[in-house]
Z-matrix of the N, CA and C atoms (Angstrom, degrees):
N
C 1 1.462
C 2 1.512 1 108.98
N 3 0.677 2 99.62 1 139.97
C 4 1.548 3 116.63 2 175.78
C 5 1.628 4 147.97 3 -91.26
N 6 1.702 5 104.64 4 49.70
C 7 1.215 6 102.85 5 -163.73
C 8 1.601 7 134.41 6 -74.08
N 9 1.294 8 92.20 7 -17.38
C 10 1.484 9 121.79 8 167.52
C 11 2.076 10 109.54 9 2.89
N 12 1.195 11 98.92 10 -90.54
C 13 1.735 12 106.23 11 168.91
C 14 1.411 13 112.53 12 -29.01
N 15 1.228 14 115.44 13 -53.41
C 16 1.826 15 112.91 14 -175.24
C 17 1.505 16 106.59 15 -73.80
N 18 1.224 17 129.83 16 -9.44
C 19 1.614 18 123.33 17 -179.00
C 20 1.782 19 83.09 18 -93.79
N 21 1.338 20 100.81 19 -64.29
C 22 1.830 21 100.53 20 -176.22
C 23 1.832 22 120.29 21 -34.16
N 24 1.160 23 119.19 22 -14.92
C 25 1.542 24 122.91 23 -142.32
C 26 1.744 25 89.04 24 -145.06
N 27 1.080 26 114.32 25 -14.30
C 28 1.472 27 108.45 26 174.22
C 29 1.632 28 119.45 27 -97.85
N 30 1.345 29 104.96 28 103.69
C 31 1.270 30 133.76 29 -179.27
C 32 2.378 31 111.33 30 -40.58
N 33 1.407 32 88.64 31 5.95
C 34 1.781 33 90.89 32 -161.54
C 35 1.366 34 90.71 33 -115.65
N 36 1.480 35 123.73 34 -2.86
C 37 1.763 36 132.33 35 -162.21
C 38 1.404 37 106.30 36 -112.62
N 39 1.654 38 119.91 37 125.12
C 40 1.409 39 118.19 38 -171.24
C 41 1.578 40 100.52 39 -97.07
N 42 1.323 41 110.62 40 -47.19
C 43 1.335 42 125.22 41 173.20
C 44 1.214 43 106.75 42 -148.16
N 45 1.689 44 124.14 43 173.28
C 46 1.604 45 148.53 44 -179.06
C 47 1.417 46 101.42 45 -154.53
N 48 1.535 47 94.20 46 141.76
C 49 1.649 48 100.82 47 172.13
C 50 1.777 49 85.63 48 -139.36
N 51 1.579 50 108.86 49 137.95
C 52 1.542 51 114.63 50 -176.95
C 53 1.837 52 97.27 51 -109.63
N 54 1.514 53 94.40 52 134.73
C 55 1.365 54 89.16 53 179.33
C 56 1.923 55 103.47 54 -117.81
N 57 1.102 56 72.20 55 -160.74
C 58 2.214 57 76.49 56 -179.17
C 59 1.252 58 104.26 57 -43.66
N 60 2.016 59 119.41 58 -66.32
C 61 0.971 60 106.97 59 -123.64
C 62 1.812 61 85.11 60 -118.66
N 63 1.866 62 137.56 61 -9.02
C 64 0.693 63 139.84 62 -100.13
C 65 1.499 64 101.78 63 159.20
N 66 1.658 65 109.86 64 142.14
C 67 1.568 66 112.99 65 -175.73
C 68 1.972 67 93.01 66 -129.42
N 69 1.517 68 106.23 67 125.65
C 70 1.180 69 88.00 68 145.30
C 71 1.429 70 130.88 69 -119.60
N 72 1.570 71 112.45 70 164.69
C 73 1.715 72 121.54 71 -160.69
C 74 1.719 73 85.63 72 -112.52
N 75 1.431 74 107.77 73 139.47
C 76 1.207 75 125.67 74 122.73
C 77 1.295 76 144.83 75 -95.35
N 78 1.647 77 109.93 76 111.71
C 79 1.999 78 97.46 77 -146.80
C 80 1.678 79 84.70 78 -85.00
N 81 1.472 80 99.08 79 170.12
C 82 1.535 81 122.11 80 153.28
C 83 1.522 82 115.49 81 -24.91
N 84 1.280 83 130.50 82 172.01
C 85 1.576 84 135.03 83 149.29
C 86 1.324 85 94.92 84 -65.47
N 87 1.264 86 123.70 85 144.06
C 88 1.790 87 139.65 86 140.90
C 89 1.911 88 94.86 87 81.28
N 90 1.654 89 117.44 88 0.84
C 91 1.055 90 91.07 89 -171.47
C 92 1.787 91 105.84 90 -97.53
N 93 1.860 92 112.37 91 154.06
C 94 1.189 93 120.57 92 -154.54
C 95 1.741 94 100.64 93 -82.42
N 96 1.039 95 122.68 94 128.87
C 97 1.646 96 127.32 95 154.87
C 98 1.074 97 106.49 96 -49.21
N 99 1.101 98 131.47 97 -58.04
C 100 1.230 99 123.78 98 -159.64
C 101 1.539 100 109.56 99 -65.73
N 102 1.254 101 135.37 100 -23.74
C 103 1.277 102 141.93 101 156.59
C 104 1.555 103 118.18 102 -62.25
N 105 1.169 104 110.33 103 -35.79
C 106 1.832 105 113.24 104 173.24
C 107 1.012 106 85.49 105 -64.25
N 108 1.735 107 151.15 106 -75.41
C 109 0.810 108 150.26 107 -136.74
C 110 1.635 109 111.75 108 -50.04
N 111 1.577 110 99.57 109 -70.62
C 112 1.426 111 136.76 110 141.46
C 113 1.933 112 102.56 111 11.94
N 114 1.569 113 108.31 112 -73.62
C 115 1.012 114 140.05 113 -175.72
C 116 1.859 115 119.00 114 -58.33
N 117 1.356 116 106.09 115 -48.98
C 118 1.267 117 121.10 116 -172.92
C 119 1.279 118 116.67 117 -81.45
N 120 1.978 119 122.04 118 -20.52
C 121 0.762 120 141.72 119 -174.17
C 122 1.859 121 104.12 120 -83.29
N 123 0.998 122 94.77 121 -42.75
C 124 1.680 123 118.65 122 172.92
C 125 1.239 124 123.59 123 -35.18
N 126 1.489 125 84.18 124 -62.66
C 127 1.705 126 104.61 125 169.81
C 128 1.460 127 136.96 126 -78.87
N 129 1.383 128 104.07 127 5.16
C 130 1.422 129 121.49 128 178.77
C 131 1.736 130 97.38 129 98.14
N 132 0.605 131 155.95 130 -30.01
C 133 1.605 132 140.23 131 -160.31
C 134 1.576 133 97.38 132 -43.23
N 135 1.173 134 105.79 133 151.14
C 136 1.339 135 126.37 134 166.69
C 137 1.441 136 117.21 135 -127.59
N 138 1.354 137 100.49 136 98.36
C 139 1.960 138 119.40 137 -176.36
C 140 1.258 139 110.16 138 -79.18
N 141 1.523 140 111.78 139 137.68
C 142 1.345 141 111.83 140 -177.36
C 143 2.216 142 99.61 141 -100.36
N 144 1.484 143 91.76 142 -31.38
C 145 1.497 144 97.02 143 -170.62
C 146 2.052 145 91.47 144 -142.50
N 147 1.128 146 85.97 145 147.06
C 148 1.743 147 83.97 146 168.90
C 149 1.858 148 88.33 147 -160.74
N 150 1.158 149 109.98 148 121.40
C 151 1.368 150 124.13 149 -173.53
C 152 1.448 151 118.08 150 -142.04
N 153 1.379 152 121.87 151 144.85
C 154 1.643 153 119.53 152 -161.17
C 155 1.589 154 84.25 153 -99.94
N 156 1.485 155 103.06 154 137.30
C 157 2.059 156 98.24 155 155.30
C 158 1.488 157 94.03 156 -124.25
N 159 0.979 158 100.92 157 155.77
C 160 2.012 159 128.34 158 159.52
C 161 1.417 160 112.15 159 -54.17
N 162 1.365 161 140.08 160 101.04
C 163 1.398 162 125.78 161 158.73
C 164 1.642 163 123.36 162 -11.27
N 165 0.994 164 95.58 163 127.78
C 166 1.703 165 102.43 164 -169.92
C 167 1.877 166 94.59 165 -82.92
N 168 1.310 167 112.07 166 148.52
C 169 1.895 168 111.70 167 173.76
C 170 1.443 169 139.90 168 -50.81
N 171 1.871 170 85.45 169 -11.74
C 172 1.334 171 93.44 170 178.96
C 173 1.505 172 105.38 171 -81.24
N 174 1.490 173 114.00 172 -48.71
C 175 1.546 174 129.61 173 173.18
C 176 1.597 175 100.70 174 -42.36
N 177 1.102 176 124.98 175 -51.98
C 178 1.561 177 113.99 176 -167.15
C 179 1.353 178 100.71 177 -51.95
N 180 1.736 179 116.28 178 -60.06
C 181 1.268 180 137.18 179 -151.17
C 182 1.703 181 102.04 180 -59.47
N 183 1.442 182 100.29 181 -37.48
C 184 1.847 183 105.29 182 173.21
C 185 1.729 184 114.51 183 -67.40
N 186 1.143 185 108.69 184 -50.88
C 187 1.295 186 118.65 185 164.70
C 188 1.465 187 126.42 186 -25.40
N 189 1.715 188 102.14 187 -68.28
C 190 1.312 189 117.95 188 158.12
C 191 1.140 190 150.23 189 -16.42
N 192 1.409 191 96.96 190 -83.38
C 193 1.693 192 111.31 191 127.89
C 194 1.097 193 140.66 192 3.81
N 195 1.457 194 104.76 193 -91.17
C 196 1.247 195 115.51 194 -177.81
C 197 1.474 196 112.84 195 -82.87
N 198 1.091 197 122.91 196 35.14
C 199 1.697 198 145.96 197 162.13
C 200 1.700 199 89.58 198 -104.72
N 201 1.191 200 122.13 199 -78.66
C 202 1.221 201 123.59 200 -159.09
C 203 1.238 202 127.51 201 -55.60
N 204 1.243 203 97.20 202 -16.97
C 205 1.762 204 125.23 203 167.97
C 206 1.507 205 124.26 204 -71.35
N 207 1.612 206 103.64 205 -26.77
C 208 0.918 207 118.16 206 -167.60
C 209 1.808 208 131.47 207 -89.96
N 210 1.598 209 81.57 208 -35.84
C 211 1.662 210 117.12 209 154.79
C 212 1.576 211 120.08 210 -41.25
C-alpha cells in the first residue's frame, strides 16, 4: 500500500523513514497522532499496528545538536 503521499502532504509530519516491515513518523511539535492517524485512515491505509514510542537518547542527543548547529 502506498501511503507515502499522505505522510509527504501531511502538514503534522516532520520527517518518515520506511523500513521493511514498518514506517517511522516524526510528527511536528504539538502536532496530534491521533490526527495523522485520523489522516492515514482517510486515505485508505490499512494499519496493522500504529504505536507512539518516546525518542530514544540518542534521538534527543541528535536533535540537540542539530539545534545547536543551527544557532
Amino acid at each position: 500500500e502506498n501511503y507515502e503521499p499522505t505522510l509527504k502532504n501531511s502538514p503534522l509530519v516532520n520527517e518518515f523513514t520506511p523500513n521493511r516491515d514498518h514506517t517511522e513518523v516524526i510528527l511536528q511539535d504539538g502536532a496530534d497522532p491521533q490526527s495523522l492517524l485520523q489522516q492515514l485512515v482517510g486515505a485508505g491505509a490499512r494499519l496493522t499496528r500504529f504505536e507512539m514510542v518516546a525518542p530514544s537518547l540518542n534521538e534527543i542527543f541528535i536533535e540537540s545538536v542539530k539545534r545547536a548547529n543551527e544557532h
